[in-house]
C-alpha positions as CSV (number, residue, x, y, z in Angstrom):
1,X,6.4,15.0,29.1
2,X,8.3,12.8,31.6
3,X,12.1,13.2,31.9
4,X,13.9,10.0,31.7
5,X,17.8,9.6,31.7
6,X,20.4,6.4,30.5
7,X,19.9,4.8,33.8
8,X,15.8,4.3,33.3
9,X,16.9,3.2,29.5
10,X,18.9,0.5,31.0
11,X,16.3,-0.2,33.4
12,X,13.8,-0.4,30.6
13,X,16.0,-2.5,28.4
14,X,16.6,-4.7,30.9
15,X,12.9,-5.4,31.9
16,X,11.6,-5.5,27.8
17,X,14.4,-8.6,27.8
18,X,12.7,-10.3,31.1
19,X,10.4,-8.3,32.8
20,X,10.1,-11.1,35.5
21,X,13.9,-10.5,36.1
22,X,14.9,-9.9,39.5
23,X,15.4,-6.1,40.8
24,X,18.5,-7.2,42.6
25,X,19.7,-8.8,38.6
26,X,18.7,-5.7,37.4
27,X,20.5,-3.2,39.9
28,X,23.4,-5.5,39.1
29,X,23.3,-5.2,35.5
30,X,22.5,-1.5,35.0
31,X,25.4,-0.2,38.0
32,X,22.8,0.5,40.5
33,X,21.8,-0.1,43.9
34,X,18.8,-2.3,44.5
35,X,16.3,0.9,46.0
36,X,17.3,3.3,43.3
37,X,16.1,0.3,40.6
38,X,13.2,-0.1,42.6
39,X,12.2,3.1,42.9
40,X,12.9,4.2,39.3
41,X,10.7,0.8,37.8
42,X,8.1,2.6,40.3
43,X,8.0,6.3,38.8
44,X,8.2,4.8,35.7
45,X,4.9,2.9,36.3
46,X,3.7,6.4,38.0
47,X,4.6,8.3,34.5
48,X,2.7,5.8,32.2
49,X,6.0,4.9,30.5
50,X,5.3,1.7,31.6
51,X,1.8,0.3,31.4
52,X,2.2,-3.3,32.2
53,X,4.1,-6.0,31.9
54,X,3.0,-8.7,29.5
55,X,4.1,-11.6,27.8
56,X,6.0,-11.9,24.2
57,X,4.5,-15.1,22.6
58,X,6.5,-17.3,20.0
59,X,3.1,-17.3,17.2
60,X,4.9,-19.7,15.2
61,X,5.1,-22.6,18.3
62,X,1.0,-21.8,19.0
63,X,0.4,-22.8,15.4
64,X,-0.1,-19.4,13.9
65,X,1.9,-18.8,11.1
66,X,0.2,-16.3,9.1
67,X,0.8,-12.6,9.6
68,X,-0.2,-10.0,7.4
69,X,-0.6,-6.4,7.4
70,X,-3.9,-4.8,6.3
71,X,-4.5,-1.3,5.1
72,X,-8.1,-0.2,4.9
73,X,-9.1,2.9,2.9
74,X,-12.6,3.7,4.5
75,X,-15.7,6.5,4.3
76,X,-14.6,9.0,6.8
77,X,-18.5,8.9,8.9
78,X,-18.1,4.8,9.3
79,X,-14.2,5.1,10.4
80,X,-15.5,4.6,14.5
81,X,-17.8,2.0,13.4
82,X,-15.5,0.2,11.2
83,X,-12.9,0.6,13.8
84,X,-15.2,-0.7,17.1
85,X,-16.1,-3.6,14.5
86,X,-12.0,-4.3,13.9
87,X,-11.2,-3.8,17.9
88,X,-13.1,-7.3,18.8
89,X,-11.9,-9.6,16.5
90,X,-8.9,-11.8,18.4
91,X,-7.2,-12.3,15.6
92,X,-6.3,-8.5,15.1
93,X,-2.9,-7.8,17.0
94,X,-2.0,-4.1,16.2
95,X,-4.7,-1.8,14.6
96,X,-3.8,1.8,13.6
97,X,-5.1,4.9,12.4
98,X,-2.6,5.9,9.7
99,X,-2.8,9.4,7.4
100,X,-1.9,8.7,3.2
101,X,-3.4,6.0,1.1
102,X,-5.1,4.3,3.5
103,X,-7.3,5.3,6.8
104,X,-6.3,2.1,9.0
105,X,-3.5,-0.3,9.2
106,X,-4.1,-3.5,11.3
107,X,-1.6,-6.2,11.7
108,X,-3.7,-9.6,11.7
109,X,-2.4,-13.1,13.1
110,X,-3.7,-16.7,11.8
111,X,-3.2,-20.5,11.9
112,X,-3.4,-21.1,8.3
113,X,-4.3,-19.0,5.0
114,X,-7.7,-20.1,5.1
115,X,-8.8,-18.0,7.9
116,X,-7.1,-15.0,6.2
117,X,-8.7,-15.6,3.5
118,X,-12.2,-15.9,5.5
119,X,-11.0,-13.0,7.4
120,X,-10.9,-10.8,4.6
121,X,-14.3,-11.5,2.8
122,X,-16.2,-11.8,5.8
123,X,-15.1,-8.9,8.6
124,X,-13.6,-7.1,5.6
125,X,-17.0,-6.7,3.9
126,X,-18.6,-4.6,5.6
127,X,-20.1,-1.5,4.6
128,X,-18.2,1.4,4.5
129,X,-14.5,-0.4,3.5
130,X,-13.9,1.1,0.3
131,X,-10.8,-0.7,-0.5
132,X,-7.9,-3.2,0.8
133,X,-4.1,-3.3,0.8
134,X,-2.8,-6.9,2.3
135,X,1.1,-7.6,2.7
136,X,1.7,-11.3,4.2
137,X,4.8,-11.5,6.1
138,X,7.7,-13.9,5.2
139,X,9.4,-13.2,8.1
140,X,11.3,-10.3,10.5
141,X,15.0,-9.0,9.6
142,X,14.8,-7.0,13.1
143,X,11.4,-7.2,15.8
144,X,10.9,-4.4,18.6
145,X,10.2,-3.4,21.4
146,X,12.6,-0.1,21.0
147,X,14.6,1.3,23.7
148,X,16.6,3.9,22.2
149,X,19.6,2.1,23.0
């Protein structure tokens, strides 16, 4: 496991909030010198704590307002097939392998409650899905990415 201290946390903070930010902005922000926040973004890359840097999308202002949360119960031998079936659709954002009452939890993003609807008898009708759990979100009291801090 890779040791990190509160000067990578702050480093990591700082890049979840803009990761196109600056080193120099950063060194500034975090009390460091511009090499030392170079070279600790670098190791970080090196450990795998970071894997890339991406892009947060506003859903709601691309016209996709419906988020749900889906928990499968499925037959143990079809969990890889069911699960390689899940991993292509687009509209899937987040899909889990969870332990209790259900076997997979995916977190599923659409334009309008149609295509969840279509979503769940067609892709969700597959042999070996034994059952279905689906939450719709109204909307987030706190979103991630965590940093610890």
């Amino acid at each position: 496991m890779a040791f990190i201290d509160m000067l990578d946390m702050k480093i990591l903070k700082a890049l979840q909030v803009d990761a196109r930010k600056p080193v120099i902005q950063i060194a500034r922000e975090v009390g460091a010198n511009e090499a030392t926040v170079r070279r600790r973004i670098n190791k970080l890359i090196e450990q795998g704590i970071i894997e890339r840097f991406t892009v947060v999308l506003d859903y709601h202002k691309l016209g996709r307002i419906i988020k749900a949360f889906i928990g499968l119960k499925v037959q143990p031998a079809k969990l890889k097939e069911i699960v390689d079936h899940l991993s292509r659709h687009p509209d899937i954002q987040v899909l889990y392998r969870t332990s209790g009452d259900t076997d997979i939890f995916a977190e599923v993003i659409f334009e309008k409650m149609e295509d969840l609807k279509e979503f769940l008898e067609k892709e969700l009708g597959i042999d070996g899905i034994l059952g279905t759990i689906v939450t719709i979100v109204i909307g987030p009291y706190k979103k991630c990415p965590w940093t610890g801090l």
